[in-house]
C-alpha positions, 0 to 999 in steps of 0.5 A, a space after each residue: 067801824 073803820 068804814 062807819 067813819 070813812 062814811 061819815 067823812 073822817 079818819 077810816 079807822 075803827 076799834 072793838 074791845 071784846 072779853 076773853 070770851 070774844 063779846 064786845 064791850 065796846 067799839 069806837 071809829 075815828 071822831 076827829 072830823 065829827 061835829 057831834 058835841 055830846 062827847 067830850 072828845 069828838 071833833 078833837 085830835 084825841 077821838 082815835 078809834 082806840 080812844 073812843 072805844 076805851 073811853 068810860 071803860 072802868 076797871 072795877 066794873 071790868 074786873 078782867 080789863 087785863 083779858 081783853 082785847 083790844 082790836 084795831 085797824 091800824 097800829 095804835 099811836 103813841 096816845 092810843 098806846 099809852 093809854 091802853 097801857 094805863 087802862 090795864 089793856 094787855 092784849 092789843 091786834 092790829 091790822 096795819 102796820 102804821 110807819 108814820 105814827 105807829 107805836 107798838 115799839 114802845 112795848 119794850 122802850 121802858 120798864 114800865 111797860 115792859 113790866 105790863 107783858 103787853 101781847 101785841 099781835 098784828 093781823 094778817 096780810 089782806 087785813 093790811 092790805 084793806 086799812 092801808 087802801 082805804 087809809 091812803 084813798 082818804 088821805 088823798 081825798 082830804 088833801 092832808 099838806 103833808 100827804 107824801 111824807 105820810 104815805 111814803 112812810 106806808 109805802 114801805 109797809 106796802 107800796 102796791 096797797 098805797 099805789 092802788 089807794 090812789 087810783 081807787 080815789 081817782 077812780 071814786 071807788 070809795 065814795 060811790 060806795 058810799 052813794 050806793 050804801 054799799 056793805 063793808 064787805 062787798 068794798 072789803 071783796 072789791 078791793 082785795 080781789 082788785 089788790 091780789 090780781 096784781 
């Protein structure tokens, strides 16, 4: 989903809610540069993954919402997070670390929450790796005017990925995998191959 939305020109972050027994309920990807305007949030600051998967999920027609999973590849915000507190989500895994906008500290900042028993989990080190690569060749390549403040914030999760993210847009990395329809997973073995030779 992440690289669905890198595809379509937007913030390379997807997300996947699955049940107990690991089936997907529903996934969302980064909308926030989309122009589809069949849904209500698409095109806005508030299409995150998170937000597009969790999006017309209701709990009484998922009467085990509290087992689920929400899985995402980067550290939800504080929107993201808090509404998977309201939607009853109590099992979020993230892939990247986020020291700009990440909010999982939160879990324990008020009774409320705390009281929810919110699991969170991060994902493994070459899952950052990958979202932190991508995450940064975007940014690069949409010229955000306040881009090193934001990739400052990454590079202390891991400067390497965010110095490689750089050169791989330099380099057209990203984008001539988009011209040649290339699978995630041939990008996914690219880059981490790239990375750990290092």
């Amino acid at each position: 989903m992440g690289w669905k939305a890198y595809r379509s020109g937007t913030i390379p972050i997807g997300a996947v809610i699955v049940r107990e027994s690991g089936e997907i309920v529903t996934k969302g990807r980064n909308r926030i540069f989309d122009k589809d305007v069949n849904n209500p949030l698409v095109g806005s600051n508030m299409a995150h993954a998170e937000m597009m998967a969790m999006l017309g999920l209701k709990e009484d027609e998922h009467p085990r919402i509290r087992e689920y999973r929400l899985y995402t590849t980067m550290e939800p915000c504080p929107m993201c997070f808090g509404t998977a507190v309201m939607m009853s989500i109590r099992n979020i895994y993230y892939g990247a670390r986020d020291g700009f906008a990440g909010a999982s500290s939160l879990n324990d900042k008020l009774d409320y929450i705390k009281n929810k028993e919110i699991n969170i989990t991060k994902g493994v080190k070459e899952i950052e790796v990958f979202q932190l690569l991508i995450q940064s060749a975007y940014e690069y390549s949409r010229g955000h005017p306040r881009i090193e403040e934001i990739l400052d914030t990454w590079r202390e999760v891991d400067k390497l990925s965010i110095d490689l993210g750089k050169q791989l847009h330099k380099e057209g990395y990203f984008e001539q995998g988009v011209k040649e329809n290339k699978d995630i997973g041939e990008i996914y073995d690219g880059v981490i191959s790239v990375y750990f030779e290092i």
